[in-house]
N, C-alpha and C positions, 0 to 999 in steps of 0.2 A: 881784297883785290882779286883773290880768286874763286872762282862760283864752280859748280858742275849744273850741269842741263839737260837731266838723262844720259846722252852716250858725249857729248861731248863739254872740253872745260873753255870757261870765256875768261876774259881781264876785262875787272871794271878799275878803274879810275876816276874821281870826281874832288875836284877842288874850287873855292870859291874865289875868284879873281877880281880882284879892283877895277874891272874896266866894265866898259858897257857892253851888251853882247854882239853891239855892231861892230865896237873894233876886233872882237874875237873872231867872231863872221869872219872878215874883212882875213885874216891871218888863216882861216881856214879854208879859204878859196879862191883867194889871189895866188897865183903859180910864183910870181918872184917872192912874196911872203913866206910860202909855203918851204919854199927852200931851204930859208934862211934859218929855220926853226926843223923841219923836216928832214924830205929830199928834193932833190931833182924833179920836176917835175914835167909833165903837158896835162893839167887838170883844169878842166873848167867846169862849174858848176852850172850844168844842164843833164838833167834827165838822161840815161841810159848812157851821157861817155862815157866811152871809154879810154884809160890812159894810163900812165906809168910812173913808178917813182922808183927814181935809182940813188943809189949811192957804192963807196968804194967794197962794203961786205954782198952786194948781190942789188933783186930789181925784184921789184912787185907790179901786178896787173891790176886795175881795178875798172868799176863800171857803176857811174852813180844811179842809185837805187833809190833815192829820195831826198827830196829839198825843202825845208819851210825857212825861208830867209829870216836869220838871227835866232830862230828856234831849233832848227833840226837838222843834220848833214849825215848821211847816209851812203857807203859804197860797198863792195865787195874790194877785198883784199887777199892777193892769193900769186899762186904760180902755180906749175905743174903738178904739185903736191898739196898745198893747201887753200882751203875756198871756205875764206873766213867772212866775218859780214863788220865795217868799223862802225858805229853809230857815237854819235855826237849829238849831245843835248843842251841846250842854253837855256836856261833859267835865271830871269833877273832878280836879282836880293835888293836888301838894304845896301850892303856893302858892294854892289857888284852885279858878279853874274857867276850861278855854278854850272860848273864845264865837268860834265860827264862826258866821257870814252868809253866805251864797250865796245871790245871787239871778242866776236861770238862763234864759236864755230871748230876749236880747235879740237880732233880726236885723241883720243887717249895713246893711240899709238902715234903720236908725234909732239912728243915734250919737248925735242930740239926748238918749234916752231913755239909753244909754249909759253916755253921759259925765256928766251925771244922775246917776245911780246913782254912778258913782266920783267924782265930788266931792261926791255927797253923804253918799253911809253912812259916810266917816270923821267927820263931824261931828254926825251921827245918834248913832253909835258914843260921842264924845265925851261928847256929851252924857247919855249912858246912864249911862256910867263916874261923872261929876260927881254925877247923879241916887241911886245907889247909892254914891256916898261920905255922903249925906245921909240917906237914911233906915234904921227900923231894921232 
């Protein structure tokens, strides 16, 4: 789950999920989706927005950096101290589709933001998986 990358350490994440990677899409870029599994949001998946996710521990900035619909979702994720990069990758299987998350970019002098990230994106994750056992 945790890598280093010369000066800085990333969280990878990747699980194989029963669905197809259009409804994962669909949960990864829909703003009321995103919520429900997420945060708050104002995100739409177009090239360079940028936009925000909040919730009641604090609020992230971000600005999407690249899109290949059902394959690839791409943004910057950050605030005044950290300027991380989230990528998302869909791969279809047999069984599904495997959902990688990397998010890259974290400096050694900022383990609060870190360790953050890895206790958080497995229940982010969770929560996503729950979210797409319920809709259609």
């Amino acid at each position: 789950m945790a890598e280093s990358q010369g000066e800085t350490l990333n969280v990878t994440i990747e699980r194989e999920i029963p669905f197809p990677a259009e409804k994962i899409w669909r949960a990864l870029t829909q703003p009321h989706l995103l919520e429900e599994w997420l945060m708050k949001n104002d995100f739409k998946p177009a090239i360079d927005h940028r936009f925000s996710f909040s919730a009641e521990w604090g609020a992230v900035e971000g600005q999407v950096l690249e899109i290949e619909p059902h394959r690839k979702l791409s943004y910057t994720w950050g605030d005044h101290n950290l300027k991380s990069t989230v990528t998302w990758t869909l791969t279809p299987t047999d069984k599904g589709t495997l959902l990688r998350m990397e998010q890259t970019g974290f400096r050694p002098d900022q383990p609060r933001y870190y360790q953050g990230a890895q206790a958080g994106w497995p229940k982010f994750l969770a929560a996503l998986e729950e979210l797409l056992a319920r809709i259609d």
